[in-house]
Each structure stands twice: as structure tokens, then as C-alpha cells.
C-alpha positions in Angstrom: -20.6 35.2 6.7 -17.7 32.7 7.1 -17.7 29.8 9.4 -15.0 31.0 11.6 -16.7 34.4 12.1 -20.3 32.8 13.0 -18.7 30.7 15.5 -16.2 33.9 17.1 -19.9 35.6 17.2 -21.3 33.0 19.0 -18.8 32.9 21.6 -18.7 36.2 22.0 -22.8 36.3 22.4 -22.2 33.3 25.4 -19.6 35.0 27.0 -21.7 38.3 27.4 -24.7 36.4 28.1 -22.6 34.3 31.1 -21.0 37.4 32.2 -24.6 39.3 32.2 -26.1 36.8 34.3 -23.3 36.3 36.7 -22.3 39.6 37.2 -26.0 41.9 37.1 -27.3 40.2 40.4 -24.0 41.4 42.3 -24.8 45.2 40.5 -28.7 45.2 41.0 -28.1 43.1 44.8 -24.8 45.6 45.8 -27.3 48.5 46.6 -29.9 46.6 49.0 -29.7 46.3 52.4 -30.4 42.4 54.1 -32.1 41.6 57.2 -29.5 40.1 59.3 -31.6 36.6 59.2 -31.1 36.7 55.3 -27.2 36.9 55.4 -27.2 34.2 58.0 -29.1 31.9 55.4 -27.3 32.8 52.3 -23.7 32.1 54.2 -25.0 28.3 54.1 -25.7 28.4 50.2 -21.9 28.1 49.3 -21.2 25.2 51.4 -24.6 23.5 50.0 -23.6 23.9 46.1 -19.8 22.5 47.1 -21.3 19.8 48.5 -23.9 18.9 46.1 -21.4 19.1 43.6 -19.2 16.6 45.4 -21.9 14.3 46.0 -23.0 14.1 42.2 -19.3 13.8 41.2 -19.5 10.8 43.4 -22.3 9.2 41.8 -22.4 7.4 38.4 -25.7 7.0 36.7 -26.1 3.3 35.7 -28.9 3.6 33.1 -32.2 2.9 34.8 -30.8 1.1 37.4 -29.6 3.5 39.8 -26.4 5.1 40.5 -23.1 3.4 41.7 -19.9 4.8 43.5 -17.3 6.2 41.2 -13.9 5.5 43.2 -12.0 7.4 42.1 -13.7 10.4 43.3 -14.0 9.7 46.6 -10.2 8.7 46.7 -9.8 12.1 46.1 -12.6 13.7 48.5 -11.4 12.1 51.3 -7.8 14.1 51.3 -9.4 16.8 49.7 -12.0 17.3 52.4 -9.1 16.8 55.3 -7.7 19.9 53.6 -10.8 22.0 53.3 -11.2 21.3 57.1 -7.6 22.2 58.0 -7.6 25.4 55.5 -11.3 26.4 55.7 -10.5 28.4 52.4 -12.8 27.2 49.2 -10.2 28.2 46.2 -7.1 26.2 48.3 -9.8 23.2 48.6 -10.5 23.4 44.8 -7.2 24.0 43.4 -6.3 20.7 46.1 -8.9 18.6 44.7 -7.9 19.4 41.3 -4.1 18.7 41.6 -4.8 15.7 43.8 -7.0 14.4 41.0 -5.0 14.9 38.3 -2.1 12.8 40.1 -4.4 9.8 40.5 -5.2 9.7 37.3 -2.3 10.3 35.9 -1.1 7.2 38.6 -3.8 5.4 37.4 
């Protein structure tokens, strides 16, 4: 087997392993029925990973010393969050944050 072909097998093998475990817990989960308290704790899990995502994008790990503020992201949170609060929709925050970011750095 050629080079080329191992490597088309192997992403085809991680794109149906990625879309079998993203997509079988909205099959296997579509058909069950919540108690209401459940749904009102899940709708808190989106804004959770957003925001843990954020913070760690924030943070640069300095070795063993600790972490320390990378600017340039928070530049950018700090519009970006203004429009997330103003649109309350997650894909117009993301494709916000990504344009906005790609201007500063292509500014500086």
C-alpha cells in the first residue's frame, strides 16, 4: 500500500470516527424524553464551554511558572463579547471574533 493511500485511509478512519462520536449521542439522545430540570441544566453547558474556551485562549502557559495574559486575545474579546451581548447569537459571535482577529493581526 502506497503512502498517499495509507494516509487518505487514515483520514477517512478520523472523519468517521469524529462524525460517529458527534453525531450517535444526538441519534441514541433524540428518542428520550428529559425531566424539565435536566434541560434547564444542559442550556448552561453551551455558554460554560464558550467561555472556558475564551478564558484558556486568554492565558499563555509560561513553563512552570504560571500563565500570563496574551493581549491580543483579549483585544479581541472585549468587542467580540459587546457583540455576543448585542446579538445573543453564538455563530454571529464566532464568525465576529474570528474576522475581528484576523484584522488585528493582520494590523499587527
Amino acid at each position: 500500500m502506497s503512502i498517499s493511500m495509507y494516509l487518505v485511509l487514515i483520514i477517512l478512519g478520523c472523519f468517521i470516527l469524529t462524525w460517529v462520536i458527534r453525531v450517535s449521542p444526538f441519534a441514541f439522545l433524540s428518542k428520550v424524553e428529559f425531566p424539565k430540570s435536566v434541560i434547564k441544566w444542559l442550556q448552561y453547558v453551551p455558554v460554560c464551554l464558550f467561555t472556558a474556551l475564551i478564558v484558556e485562549g486568554m492565558l499563555n502557559q509560561e513553563g512552570h511558572s504560571g500563565f500570563t495574559f496574551n493581549y491580543e486575545s483579549i483585544f479581541v474579546a472585549i468587542p467580540t463579547l459587546m457583540i455576543a451581548l448585542i446579538s445573543r447569537s453564538l455563530t454571529i459571535s464566532v464568525i465576529a471574533g474570528m474576522f475581528i482577529m484576523a484584522i488585528v493581526r493582520l494590523v499587527f
